[in-house]
C-alpha positions in Angstrom: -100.3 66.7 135.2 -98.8 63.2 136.3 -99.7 60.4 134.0 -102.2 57.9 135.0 -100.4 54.6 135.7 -103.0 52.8 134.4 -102.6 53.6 130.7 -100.3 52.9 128.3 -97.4 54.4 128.5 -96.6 56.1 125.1 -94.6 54.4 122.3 -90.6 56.0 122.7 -89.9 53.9 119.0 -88.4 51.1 121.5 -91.0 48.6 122.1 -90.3 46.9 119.0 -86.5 47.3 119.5 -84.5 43.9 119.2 -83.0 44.6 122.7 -80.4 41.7 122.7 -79.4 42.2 119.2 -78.5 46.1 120.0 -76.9 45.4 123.5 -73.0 45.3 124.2 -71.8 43.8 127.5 -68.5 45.5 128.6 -66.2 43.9 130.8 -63.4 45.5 132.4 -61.0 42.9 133.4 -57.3 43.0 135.1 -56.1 39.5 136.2 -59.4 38.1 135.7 -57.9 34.8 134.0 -59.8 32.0 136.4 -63.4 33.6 135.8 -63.5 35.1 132.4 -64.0 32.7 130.1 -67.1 31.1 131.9 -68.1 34.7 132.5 -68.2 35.3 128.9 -69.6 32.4 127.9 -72.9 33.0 129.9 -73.2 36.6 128.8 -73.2 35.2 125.5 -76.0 33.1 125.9 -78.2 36.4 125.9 -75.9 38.8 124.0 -73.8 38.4 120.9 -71.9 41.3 121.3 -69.5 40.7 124.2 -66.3 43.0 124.8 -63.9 42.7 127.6 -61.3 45.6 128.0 -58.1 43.8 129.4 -56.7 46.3 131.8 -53.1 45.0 131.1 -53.4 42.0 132.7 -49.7 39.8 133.5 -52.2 36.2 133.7 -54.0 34.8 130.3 -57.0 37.1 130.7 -57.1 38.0 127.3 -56.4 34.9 125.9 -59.3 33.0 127.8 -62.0 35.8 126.8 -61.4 35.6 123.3 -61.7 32.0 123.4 -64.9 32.1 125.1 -66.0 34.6 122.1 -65.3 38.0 123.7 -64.1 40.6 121.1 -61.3 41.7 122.7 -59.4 45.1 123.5 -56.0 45.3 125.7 -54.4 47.9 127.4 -50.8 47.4 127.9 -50.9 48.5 131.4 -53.0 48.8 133.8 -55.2 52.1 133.4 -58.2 51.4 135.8 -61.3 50.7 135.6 -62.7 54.1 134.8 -60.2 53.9 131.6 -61.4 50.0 130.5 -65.1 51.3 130.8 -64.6 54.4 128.3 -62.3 51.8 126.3 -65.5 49.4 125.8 -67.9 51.7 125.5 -66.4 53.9 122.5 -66.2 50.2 120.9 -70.1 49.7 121.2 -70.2 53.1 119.8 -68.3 52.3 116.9 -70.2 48.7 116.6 -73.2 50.7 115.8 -74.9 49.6 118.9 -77.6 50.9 121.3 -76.9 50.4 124.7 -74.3 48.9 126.9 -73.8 47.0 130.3 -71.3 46.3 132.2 -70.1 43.7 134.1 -67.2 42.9 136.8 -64.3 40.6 135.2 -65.0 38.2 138.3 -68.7 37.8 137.6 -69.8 39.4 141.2 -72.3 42.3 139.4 
């Protein structure tokens, strides 16, 4: 029988959850060097933990992410996307936390 939408929806243990606090944001990055560190710096106004994958990037990537306070890991050649994403999320795992987004390197999505 569908639940009626106007009650509560029941407690999943989350609604107390410190969402933020819990939350990684991945960024895969290759060449990303003129939109990074901004990037990161305005993910981190909502999220503490902020990784960016560096895809093996040839420009300062790297360099201007973990400036901007990105933890971050580097491929030494470019493995793709797919690759950076599992690279990033595996961290959050380790880091103990909850969930994960991602963004793009360029800020677009």
């Amino acid at each position: 029988m569908p639940r009626d939408s106007r009650a509560p929806a029941p407690d999943t243990g989350t609604r107390n959850m410190d969402w933020p606090a819990q939350c990684a944001a991945v960024i895969p990055c290759l060449n990303e060097a003129a939109a990074v560190e901004t990037l990161v710096r305005q993910v981190r106004e909502h999220l503490p933990a902020v990784i960016v994958v560096d895809d093996g990037s040839t420009d300062a990537t790297g360099e201007r992410a973990t400036r901007a306070g990105a933890e971050v890991l580097r491929h030494d050649q470019p493995e793709g996307k797919g690759a950076a994403l599992q690279t990033g999320l595996k961290r959050a795992r380790e880091r103990g936390l909850t969930w994960a987004m991602t963004l793009d390197g360029d800020g677009q999505h």
